[in-house]
C-alpha positions as MATLAB code, in Angstrom:
seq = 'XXXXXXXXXXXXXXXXXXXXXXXXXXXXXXXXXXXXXXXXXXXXXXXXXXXXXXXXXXXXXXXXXXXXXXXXXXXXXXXXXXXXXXXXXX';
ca = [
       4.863    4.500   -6.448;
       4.892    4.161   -2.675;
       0.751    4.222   -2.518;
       0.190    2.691   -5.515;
       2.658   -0.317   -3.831;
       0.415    0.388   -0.436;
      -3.055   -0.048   -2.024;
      -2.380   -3.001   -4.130;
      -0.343   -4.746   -0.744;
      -3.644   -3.965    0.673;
      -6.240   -5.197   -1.962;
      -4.502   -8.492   -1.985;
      -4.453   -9.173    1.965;
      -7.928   -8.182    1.603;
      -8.408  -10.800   -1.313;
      -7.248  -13.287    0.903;
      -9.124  -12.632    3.814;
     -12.046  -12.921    1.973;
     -11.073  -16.104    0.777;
      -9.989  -17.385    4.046;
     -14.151  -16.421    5.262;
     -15.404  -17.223    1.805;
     -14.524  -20.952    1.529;
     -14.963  -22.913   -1.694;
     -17.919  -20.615   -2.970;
     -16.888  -18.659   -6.098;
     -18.896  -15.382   -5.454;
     -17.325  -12.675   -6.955;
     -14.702  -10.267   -4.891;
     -15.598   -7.276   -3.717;
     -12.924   -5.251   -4.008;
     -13.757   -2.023   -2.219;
     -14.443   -4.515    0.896;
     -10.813   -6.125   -0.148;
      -8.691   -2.591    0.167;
     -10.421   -1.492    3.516;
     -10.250   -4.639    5.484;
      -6.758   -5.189    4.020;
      -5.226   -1.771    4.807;
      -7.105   -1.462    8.011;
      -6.183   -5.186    9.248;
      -2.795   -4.381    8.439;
      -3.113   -1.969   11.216;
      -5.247   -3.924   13.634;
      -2.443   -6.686   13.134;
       0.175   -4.282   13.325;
      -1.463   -3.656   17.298;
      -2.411   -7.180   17.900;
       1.384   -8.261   17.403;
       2.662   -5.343   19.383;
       0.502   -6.217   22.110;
       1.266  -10.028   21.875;
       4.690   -9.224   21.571;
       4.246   -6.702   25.008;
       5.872   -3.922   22.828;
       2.222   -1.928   23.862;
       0.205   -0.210   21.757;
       2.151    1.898   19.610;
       1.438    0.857   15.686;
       3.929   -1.501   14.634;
       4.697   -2.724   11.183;
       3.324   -6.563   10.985;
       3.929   -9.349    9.093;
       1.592  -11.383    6.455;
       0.523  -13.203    8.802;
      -0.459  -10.721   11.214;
      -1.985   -8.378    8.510;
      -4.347  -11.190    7.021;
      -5.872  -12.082   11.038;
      -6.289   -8.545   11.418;
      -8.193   -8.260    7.511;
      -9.775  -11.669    8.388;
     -11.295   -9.629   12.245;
     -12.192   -6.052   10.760;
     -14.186   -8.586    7.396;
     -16.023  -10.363   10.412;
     -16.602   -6.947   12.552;
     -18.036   -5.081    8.913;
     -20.226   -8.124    7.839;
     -21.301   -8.304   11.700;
     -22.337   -4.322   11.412;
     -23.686   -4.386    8.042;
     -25.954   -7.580    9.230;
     -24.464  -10.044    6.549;
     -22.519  -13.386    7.592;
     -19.283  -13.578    7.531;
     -20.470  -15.779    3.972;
     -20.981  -14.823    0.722;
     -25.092  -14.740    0.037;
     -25.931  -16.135   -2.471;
];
């Protein structure tokens, strides 16, 4: 129950940092792209907020807040790689 809770906590952070780059468009979602950059920028938030908070870099549990910047930064990194925008093309 504990994954299932940790996959679906990370599809929807993703969902919204998609939305957050996406804008008013009404592409579909890409879901695979949702779970990665929302479990990993749960993580990257997680160290962001430590860091901020001068606790150092030991993984910390973050907040919403701090998990959707950190989805919204590893979504801009991957489109960056894959050479897309950080957009929706159309």
């Amino acid at each position: 129950m504990l994954i299932l809770g940790i996959i679906l906590w990370g599809m929807l952070l993703g969902a919204a940092a998609q939305w957050l780059l996406r804008g008013n468009s009404r592409q579909p979602r890409d879901w695979g792209e949702a779970l990665v950059a929302g479990l990993l920028g749960s993580f990257v938030g997680g160290l962001l907020g430590g860091l901020i908070a001068g606790e150092g870099l030991e993984l910390q549990p973050s907040g919403i807040i701090g998990s959707i910047i950190g989805a919204v930064i590893v979504l801009v990194i991957w489109r960056a790689l894959r050479g897309g925008s950080t957009k929706a093309s159309s």
